[in-house]
PyMOL Python script that loads the backbone (N, CA, C, O; Angstrom):
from pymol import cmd

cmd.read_pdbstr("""\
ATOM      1  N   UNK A   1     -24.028 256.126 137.885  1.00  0.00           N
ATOM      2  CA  UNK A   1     -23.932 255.209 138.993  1.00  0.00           C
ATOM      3  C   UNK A   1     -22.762 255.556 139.921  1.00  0.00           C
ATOM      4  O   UNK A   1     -23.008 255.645 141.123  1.00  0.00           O
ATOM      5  N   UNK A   2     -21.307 255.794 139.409  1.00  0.00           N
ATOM      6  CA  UNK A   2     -20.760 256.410 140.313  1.00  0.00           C
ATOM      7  C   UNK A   2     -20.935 257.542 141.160  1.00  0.00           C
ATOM      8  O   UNK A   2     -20.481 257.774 142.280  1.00  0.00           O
ATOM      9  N   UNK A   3     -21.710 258.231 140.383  1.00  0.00           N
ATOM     10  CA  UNK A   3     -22.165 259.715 141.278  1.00  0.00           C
ATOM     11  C   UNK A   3     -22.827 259.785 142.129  1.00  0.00           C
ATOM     12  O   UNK A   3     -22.881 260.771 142.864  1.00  0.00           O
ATOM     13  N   UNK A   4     -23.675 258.503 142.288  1.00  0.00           N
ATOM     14  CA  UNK A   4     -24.437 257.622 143.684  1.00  0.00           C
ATOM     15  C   UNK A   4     -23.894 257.370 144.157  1.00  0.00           C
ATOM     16  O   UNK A   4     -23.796 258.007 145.207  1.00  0.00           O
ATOM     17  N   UNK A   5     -22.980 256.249 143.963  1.00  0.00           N
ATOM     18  CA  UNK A   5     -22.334 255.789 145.429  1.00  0.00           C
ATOM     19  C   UNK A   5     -21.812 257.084 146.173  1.00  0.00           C
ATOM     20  O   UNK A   5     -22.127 257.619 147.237  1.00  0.00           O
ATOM     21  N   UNK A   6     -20.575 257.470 144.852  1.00  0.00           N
ATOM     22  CA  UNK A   6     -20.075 258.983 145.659  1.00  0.00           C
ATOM     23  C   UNK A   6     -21.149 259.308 146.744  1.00  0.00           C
ATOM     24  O   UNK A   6     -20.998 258.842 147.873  1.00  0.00           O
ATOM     25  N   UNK A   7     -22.057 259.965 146.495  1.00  0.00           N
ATOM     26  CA  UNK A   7     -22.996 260.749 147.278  1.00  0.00           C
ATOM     27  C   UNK A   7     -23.406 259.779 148.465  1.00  0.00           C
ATOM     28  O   UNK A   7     -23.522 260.158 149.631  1.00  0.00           O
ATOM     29  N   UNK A   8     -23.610 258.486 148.026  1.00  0.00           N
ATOM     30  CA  UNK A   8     -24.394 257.779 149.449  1.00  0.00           C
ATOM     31  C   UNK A   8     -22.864 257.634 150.407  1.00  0.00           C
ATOM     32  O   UNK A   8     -22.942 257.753 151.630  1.00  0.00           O
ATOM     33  N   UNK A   9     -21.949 257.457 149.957  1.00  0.00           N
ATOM     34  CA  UNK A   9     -21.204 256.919 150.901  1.00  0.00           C
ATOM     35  C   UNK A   9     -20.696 258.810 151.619  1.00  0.00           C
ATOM     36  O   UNK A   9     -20.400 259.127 152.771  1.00  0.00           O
ATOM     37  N   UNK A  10     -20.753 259.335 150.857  1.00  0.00           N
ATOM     38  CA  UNK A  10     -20.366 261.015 151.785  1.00  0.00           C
ATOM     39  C   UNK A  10     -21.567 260.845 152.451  1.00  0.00           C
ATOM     40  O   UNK A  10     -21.374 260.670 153.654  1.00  0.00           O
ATOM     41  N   UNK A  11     -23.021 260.825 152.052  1.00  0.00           N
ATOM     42  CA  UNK A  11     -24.001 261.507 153.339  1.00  0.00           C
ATOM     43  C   UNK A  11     -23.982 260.354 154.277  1.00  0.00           C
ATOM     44  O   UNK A  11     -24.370 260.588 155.422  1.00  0.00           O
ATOM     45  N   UNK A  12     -23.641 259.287 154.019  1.00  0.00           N
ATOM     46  CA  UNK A  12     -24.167 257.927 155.046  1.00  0.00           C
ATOM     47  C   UNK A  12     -22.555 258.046 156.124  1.00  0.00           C
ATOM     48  O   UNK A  12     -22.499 257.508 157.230  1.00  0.00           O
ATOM     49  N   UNK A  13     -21.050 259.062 155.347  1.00  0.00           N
ATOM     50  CA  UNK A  13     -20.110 258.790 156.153  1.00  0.00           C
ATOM     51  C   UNK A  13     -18.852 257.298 155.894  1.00  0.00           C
ATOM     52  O   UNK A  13     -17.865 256.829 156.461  1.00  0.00           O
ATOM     53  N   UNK A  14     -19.597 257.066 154.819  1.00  0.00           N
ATOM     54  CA  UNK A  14     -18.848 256.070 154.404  1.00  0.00           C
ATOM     55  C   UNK A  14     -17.113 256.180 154.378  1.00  0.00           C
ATOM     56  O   UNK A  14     -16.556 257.169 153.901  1.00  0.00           O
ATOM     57  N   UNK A  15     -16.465 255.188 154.875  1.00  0.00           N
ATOM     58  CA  UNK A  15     -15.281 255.315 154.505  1.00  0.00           C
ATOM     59  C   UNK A  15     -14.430 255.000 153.415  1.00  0.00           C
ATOM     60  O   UNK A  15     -13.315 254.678 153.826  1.00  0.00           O
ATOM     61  N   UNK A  16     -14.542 254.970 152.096  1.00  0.00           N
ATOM     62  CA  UNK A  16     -13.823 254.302 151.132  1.00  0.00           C
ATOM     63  C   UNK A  16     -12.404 253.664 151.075  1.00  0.00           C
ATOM     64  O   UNK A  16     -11.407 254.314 150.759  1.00  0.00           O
ATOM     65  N   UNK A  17     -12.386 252.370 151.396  1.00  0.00           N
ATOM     66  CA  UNK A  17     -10.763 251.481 151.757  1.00  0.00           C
ATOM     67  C   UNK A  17     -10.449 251.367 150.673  1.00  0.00           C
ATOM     68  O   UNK A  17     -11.417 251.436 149.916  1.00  0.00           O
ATOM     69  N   UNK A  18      -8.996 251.136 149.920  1.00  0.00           N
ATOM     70  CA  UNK A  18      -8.763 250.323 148.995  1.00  0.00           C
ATOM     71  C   UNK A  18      -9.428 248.766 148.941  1.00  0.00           C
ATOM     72  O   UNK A  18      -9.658 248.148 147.902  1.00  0.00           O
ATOM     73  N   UNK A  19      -9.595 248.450 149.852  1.00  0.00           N
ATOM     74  CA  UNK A  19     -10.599 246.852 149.584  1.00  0.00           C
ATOM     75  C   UNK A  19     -11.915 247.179 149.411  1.00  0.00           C
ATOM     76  O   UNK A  19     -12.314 246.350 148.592  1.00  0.00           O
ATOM     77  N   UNK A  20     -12.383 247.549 149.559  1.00  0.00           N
ATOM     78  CA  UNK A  20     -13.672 248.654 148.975  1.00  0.00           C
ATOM     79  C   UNK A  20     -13.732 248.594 147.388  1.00  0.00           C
ATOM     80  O   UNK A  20     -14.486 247.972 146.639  1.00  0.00           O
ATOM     81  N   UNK A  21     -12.443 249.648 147.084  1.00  0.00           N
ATOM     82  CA  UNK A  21     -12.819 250.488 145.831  1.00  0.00           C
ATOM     83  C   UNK A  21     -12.296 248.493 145.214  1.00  0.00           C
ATOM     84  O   UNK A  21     -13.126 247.838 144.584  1.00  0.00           O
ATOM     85  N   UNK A  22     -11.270 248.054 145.468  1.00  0.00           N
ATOM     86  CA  UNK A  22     -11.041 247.060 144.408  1.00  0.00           C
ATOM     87  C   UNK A  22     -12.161 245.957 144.616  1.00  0.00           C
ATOM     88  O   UNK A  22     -12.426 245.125 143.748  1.00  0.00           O
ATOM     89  N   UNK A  23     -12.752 246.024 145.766  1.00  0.00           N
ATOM     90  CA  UNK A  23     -13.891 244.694 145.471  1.00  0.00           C
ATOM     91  C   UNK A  23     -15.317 245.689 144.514  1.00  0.00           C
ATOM     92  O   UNK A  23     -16.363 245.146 144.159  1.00  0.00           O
ATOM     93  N   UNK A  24     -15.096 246.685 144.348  1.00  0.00           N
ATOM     94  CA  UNK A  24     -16.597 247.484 143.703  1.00  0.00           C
ATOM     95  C   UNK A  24     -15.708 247.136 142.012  1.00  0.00           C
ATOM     96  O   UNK A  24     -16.403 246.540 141.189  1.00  0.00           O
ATOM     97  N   UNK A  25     -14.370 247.482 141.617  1.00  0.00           N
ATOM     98  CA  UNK A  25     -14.225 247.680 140.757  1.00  0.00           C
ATOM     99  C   UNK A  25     -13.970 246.279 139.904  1.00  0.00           C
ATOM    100  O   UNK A  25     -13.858 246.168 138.683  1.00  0.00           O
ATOM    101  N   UNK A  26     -13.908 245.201 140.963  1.00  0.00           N
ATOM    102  CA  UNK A  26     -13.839 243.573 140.535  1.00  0.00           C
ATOM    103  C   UNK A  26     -15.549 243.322 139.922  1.00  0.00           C
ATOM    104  O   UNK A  26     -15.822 242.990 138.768  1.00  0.00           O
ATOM    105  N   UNK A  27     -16.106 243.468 140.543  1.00  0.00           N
ATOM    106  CA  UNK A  27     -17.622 243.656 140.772  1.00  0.00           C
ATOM    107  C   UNK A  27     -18.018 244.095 139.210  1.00  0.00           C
ATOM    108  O   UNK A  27     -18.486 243.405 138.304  1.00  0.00           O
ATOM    109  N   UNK A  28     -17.674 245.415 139.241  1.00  0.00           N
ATOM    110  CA  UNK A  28     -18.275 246.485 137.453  1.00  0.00           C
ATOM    111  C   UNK A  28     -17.796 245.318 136.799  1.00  0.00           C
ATOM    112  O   UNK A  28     -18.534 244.405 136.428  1.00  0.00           O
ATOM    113  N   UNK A  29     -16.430 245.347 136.642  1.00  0.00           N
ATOM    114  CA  UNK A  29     -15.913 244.404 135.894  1.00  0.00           C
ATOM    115  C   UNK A  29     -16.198 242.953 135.611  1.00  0.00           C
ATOM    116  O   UNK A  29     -15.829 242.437 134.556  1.00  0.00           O
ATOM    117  N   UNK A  30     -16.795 242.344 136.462  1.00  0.00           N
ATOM    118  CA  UNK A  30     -17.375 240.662 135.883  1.00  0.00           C
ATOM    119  C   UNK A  30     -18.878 241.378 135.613  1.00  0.00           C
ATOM    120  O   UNK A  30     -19.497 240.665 134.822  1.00  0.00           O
ATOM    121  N   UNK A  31     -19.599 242.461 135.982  1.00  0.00           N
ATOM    122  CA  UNK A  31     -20.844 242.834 135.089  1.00  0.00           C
ATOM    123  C   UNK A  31     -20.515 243.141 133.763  1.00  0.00           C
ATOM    124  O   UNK A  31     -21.340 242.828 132.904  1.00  0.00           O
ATOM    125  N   UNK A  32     -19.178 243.850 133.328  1.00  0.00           N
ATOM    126  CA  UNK A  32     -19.183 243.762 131.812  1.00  0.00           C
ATOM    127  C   UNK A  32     -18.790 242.982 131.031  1.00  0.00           C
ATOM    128  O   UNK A  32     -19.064 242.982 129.831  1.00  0.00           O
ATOM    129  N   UNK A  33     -17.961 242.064 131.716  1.00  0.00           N
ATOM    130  CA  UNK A  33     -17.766 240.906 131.097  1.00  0.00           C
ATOM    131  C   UNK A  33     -19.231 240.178 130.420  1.00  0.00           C
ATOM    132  O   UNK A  33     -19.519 239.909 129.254  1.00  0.00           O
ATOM    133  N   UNK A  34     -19.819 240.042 131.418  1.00  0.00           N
ATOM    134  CA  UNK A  34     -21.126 239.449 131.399  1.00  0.00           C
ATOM    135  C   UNK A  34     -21.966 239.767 130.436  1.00  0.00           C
ATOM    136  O   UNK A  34     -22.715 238.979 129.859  1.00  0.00           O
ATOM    137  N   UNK A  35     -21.818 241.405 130.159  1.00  0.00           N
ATOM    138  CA  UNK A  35     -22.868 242.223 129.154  1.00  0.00           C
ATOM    139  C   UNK A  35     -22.338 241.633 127.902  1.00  0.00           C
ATOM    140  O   UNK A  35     -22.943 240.850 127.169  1.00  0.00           O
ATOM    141  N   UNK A  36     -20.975 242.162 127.718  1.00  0.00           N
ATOM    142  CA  UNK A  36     -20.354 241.422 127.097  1.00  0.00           C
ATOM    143  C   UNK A  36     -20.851 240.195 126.111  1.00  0.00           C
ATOM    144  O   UNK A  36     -21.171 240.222 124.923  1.00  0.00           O
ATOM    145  N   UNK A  37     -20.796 239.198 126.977  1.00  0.00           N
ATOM    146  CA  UNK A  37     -21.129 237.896 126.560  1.00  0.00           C
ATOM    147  C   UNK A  37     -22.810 238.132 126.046  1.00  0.00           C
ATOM    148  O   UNK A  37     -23.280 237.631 125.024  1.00  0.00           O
ATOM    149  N   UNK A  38     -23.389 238.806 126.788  1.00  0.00           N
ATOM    150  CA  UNK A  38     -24.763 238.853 126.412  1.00  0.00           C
ATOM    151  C   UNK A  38     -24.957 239.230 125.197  1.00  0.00           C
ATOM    152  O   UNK A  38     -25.545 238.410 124.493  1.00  0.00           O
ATOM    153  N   UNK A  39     -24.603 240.366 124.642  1.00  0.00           N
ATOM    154  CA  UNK A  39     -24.598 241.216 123.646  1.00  0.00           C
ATOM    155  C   UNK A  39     -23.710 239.937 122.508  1.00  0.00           C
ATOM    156  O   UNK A  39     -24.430 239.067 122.019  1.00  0.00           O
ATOM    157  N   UNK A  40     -22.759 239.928 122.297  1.00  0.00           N
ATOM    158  CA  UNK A  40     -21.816 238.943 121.188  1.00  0.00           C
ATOM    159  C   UNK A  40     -21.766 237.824 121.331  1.00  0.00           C
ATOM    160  O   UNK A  40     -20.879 237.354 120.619  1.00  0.00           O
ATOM    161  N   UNK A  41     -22.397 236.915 122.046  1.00  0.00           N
ATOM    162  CA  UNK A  41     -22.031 235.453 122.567  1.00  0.00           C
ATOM    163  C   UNK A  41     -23.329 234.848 122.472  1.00  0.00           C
ATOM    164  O   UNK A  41     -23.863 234.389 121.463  1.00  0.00           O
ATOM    165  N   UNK A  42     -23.861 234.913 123.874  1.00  0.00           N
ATOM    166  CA  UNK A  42     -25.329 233.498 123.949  1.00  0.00           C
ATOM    167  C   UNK A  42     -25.814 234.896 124.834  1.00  0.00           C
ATOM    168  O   UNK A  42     -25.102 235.591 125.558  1.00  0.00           O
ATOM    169  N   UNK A  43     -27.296 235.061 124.516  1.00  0.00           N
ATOM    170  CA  UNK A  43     -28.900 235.379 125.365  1.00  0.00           C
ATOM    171  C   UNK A  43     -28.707 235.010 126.592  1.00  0.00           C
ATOM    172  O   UNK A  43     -29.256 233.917 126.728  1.00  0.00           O
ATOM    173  N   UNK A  44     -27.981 235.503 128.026  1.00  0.00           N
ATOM    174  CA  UNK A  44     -27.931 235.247 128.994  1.00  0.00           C
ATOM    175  C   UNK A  44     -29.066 235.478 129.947  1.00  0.00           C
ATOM    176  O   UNK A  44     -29.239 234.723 130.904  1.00  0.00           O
ATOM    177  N   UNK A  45     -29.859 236.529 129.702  1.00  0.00           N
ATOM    178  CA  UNK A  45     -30.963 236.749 130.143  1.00  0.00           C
ATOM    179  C   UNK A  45     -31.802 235.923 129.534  1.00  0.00           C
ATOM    180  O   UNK A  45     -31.669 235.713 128.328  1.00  0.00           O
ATOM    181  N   UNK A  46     -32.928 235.246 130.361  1.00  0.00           N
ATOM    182  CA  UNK A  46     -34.361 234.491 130.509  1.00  0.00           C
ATOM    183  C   UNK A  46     -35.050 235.272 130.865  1.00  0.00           C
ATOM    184  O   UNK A  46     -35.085 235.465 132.080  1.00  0.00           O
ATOM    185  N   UNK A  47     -35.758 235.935 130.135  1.00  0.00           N
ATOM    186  CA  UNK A  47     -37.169 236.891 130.897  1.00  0.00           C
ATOM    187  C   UNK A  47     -38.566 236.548 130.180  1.00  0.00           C
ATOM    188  O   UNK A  47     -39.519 237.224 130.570  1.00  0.00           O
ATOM    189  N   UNK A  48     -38.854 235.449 129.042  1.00  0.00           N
ATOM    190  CA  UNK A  48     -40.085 235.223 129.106  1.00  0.00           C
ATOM    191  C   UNK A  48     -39.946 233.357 128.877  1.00  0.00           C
ATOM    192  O   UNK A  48     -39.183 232.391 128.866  1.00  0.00           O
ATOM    193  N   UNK A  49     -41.641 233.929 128.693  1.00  0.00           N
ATOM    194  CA  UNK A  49     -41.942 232.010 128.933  1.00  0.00           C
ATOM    195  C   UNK A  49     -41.295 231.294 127.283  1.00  0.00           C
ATOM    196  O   UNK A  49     -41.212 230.071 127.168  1.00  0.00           O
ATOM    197  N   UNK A  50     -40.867 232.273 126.072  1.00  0.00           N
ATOM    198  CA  UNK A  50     -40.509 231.555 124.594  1.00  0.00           C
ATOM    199  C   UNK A  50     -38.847 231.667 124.960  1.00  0.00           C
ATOM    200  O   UNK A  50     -38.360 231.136 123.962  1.00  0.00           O
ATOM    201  N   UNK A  51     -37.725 232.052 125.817  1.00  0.00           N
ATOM    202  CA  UNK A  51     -36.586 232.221 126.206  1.00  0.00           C
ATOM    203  C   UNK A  51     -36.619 230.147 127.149  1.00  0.00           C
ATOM    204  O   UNK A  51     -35.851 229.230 126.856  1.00  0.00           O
ATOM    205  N   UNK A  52     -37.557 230.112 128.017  1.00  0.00           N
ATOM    206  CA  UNK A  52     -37.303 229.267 128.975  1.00  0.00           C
ATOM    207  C   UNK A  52     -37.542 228.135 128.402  1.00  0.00           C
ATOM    208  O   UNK A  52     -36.781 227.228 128.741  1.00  0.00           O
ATOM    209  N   UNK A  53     -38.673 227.775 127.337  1.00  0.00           N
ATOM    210  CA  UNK A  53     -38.631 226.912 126.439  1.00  0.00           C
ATOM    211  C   UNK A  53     -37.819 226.261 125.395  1.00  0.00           C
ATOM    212  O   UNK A  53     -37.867 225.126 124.918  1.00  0.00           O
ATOM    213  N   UNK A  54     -37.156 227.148 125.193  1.00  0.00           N
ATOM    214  CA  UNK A  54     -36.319 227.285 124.202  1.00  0.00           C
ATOM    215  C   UNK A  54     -34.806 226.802 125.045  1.00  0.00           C
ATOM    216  O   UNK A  54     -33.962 226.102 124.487  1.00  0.00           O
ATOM    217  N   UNK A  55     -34.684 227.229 126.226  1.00  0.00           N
ATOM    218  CA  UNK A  55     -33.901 226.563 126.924  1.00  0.00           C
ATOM    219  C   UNK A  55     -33.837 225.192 127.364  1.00  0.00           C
ATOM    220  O   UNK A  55     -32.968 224.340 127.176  1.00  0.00           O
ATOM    221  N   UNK A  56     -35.098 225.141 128.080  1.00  0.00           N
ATOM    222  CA  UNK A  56     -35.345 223.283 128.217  1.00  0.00           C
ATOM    223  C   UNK A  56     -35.735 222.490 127.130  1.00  0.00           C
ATOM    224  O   UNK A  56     -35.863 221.296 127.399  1.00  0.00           O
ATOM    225  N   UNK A  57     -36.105 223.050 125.224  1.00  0.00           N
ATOM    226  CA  UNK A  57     -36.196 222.268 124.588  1.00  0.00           C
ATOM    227  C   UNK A  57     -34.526 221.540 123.892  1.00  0.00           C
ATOM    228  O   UNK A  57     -34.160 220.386 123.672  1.00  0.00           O
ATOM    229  N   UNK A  58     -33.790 223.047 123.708  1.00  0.00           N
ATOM    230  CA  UNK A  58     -32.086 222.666 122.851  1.00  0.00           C
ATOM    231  C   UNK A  58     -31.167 222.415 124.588  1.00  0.00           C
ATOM    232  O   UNK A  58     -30.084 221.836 124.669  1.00  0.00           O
ATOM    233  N   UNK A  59     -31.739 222.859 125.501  1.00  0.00           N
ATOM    234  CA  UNK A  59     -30.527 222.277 126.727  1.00  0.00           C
ATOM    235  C   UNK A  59     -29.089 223.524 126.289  1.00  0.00           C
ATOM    236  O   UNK A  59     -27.944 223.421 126.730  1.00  0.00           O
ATOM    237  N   UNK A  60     -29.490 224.421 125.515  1.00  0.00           N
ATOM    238  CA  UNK A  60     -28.313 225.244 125.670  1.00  0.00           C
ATOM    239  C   UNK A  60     -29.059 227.370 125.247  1.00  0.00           C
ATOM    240  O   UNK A  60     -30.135 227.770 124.801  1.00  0.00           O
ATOM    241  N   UNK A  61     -27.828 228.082 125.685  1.00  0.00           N
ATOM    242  CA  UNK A  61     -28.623 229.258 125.392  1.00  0.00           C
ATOM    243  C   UNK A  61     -28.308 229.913 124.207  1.00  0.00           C
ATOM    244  O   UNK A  61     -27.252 229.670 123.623  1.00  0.00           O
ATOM    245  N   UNK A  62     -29.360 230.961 123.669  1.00  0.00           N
ATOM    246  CA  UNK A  62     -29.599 231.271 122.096  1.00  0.00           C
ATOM    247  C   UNK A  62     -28.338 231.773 122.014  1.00  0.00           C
ATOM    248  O   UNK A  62     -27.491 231.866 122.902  1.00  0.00           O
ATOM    249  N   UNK A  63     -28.284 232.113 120.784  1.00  0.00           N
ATOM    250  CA  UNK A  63     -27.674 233.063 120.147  1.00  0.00           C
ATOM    251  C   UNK A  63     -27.704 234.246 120.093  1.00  0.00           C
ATOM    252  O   UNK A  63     -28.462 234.447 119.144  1.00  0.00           O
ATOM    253  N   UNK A  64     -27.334 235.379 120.540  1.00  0.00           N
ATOM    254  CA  UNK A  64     -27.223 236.718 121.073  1.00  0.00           C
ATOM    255  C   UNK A  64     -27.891 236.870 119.564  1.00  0.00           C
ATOM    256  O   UNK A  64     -27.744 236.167 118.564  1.00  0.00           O
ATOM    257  N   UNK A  65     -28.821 238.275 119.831  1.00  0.00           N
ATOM    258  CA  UNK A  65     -29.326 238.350 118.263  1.00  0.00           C
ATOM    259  C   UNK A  65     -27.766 239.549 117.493  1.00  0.00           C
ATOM    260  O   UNK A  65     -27.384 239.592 116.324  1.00  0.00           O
ATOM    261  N   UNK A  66     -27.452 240.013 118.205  1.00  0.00           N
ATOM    262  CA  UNK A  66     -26.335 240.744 117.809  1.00  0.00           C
ATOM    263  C   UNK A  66     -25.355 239.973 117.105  1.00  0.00           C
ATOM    264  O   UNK A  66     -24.943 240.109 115.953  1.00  0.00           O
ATOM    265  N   UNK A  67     -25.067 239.187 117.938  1.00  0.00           N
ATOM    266  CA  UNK A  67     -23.763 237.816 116.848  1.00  0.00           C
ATOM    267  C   UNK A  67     -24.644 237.035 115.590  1.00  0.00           C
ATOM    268  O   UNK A  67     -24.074 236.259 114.823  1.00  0.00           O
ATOM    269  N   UNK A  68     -25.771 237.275 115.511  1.00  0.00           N
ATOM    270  CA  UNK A  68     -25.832 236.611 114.631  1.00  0.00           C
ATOM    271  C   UNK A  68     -26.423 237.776 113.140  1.00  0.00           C
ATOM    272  O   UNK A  68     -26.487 237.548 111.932  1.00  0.00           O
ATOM    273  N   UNK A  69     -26.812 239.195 114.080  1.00  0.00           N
ATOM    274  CA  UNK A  69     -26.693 239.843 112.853  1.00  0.00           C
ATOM    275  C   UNK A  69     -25.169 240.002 112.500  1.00  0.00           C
ATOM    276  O   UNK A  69     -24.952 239.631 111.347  1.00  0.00           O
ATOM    277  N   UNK A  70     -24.279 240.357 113.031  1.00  0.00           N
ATOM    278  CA  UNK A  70     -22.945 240.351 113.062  1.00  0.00           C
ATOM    279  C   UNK A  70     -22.004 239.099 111.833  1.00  0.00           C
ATOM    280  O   UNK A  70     -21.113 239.272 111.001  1.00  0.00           O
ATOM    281  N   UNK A  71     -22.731 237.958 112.271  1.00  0.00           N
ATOM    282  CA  UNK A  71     -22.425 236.930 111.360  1.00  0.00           C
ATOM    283  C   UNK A  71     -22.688 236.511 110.356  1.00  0.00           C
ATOM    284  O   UNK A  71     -22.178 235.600 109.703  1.00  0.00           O
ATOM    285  N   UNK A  72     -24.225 237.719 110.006  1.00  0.00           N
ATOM    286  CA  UNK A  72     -24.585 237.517 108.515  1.00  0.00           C
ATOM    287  C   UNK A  72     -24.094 238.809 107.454  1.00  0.00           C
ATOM    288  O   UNK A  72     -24.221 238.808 106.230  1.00  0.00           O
ATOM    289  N   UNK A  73     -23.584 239.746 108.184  1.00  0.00           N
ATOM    290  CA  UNK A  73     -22.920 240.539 107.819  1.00  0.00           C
ATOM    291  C   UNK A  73     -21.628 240.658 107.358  1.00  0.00           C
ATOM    292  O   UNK A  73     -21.070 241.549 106.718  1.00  0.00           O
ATOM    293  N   UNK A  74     -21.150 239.315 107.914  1.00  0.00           N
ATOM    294  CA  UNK A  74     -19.363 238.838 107.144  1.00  0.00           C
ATOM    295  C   UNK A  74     -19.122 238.513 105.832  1.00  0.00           C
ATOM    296  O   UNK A  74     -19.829 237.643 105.324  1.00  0.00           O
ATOM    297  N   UNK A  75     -18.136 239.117 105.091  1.00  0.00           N
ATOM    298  CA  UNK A  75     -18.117 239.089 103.859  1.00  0.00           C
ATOM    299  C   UNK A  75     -17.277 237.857 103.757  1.00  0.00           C
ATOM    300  O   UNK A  75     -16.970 237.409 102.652  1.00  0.00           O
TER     301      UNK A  75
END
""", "prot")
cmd.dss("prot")
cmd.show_as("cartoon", "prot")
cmd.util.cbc("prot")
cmd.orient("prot")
């Protein structure tokens, strides 16, 4: 992904500012936070109709399946 932008912003002429690079690198950064949470925390993604149910039946989101293999794995 960096090797894209690189490239689009050289052929398009782009100028790269420091407010640029720190709003792109604020940006990555609350996406991994996010993955983050997805992966060890709660199922942040909703992508079918047994995710959305499951949401409007408990009013809260699952359990990452990772944390909970993670949690049966504690000695």
């Amino acid at each position: 992904m960096p090797l894209v932008c690189i490239l689009q912003g050289l052929l398009l002429g782009w100028h790269i500012t420091l407010t640029t690079r720190i709003s792109l690198a604020i940006l990555a950064n609350g996406f991994a936070v996010l993955e983050y949470i997805n992966y060890y925390h709660w199922q942040l993604m909703i992508d079918t109709l047994a995710d959305v149910q499951y949401l409007r039946r408990h009013h809260k989101l699952k359990i990452a399946s990772l944390a909970s293999d993670l949690a049966a794995q504690r000695l």
